[in-house]
N, C-alpha and C positions, 0 to 999 in steps of 0.2 A: 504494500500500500504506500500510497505519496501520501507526505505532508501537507501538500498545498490544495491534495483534492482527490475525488474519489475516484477507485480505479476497478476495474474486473476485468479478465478474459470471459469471453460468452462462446457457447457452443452454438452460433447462429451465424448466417448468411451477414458478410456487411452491408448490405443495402438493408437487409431485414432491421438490421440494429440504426443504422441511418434513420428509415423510416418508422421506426418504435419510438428511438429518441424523440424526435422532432411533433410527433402526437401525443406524448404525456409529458413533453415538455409545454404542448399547447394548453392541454387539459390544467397547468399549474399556472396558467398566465403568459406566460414567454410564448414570444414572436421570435420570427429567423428575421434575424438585418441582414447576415449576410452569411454564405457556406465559400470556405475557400478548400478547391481539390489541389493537394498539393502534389499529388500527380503528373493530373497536368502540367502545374504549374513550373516543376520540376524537367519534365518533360520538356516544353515551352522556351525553356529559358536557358537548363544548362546542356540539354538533351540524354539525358539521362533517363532510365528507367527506375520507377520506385513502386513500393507498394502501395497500395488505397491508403491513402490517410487524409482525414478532410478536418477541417476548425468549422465548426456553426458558431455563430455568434448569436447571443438572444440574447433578449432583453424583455424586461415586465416594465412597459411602461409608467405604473404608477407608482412604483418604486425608485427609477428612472428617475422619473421626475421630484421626488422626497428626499431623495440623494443630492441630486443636485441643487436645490433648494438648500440643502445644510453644510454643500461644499462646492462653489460652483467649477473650479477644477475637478471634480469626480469624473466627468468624462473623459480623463486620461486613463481610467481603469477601466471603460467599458468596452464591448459589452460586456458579459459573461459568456468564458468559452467553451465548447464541450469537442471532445475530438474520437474520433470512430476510425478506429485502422487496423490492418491488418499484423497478425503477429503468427507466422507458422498456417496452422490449421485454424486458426480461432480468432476473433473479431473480441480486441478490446476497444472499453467506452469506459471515457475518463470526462469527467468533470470539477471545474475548480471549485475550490474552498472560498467564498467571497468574505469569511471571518478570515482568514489568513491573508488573501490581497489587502484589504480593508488595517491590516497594521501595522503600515506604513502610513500609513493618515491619522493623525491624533487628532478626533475629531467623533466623540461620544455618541451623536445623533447618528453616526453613520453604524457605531455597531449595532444599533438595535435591526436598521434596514439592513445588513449583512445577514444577521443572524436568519431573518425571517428570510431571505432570498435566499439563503444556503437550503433552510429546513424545505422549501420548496423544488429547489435545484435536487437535493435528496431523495426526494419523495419520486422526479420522475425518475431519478437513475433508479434505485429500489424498485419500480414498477418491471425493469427488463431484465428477464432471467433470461 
């Protein structure tokens, strides 16, 4: 397990874990801003081949917005990121710790909105076995 955020190997398809994540990610409030395939982009760029690994970016807007209201720089920590890649046989899905970003910012108002976005961030990793 990582310090900074939750982690598992899963016996499922990466697109299946892609497509999990991103539905009880929605079910907890988060939106996708943005998915980068670093594949491609890898591909693209240095011409290399890699394995499936992508970054989702989400974000809870209302949170989003309560954050930034009590730090108007917090947008240098967002969004929250969640990454789905290949490793052997098996598809891990990690997501960050927003209590562990978040202590770098001395800034009290933000841990209680960490704390509630991690417990949510949690809930949809927890939901994919």
């Amino acid at each position: 397990m990582i310090g900074y955020g939750f982690s598992k190997a899963l016996d499922l398809p990466f697109e299946k874990v892609r497509e999990r994540v991103i539905e009880e990610l929605k079910k907890e409030g988060f939106g996708l801003l943005m998915e980068i395939d670093l594949r491609d982009k890898f591909k693209e760029k240095l011409c290399i081949d890699f394995k499936k690994y992508i970054i989702l970016g989400v974000c809870n807007p209302p949170n989003a917005h309560k954050a930034i209201l009590a730090e108007e720089n917090i947008g240098l920590m967002f969004p929250c990121n969640v990454i789905v890649y290949e490793k052997g046989a098996r598809t891990v899905l990690s997501v960050i710790k927003p209590t562990v970003a978040m202590k770098m910012i001395d800034n009290r108002e933000l841990d209680a909105i960490a704390e509630f976005i991690e417990v949510k961030l949690k809930k949809a990793f927890d939901a994919i076995e």
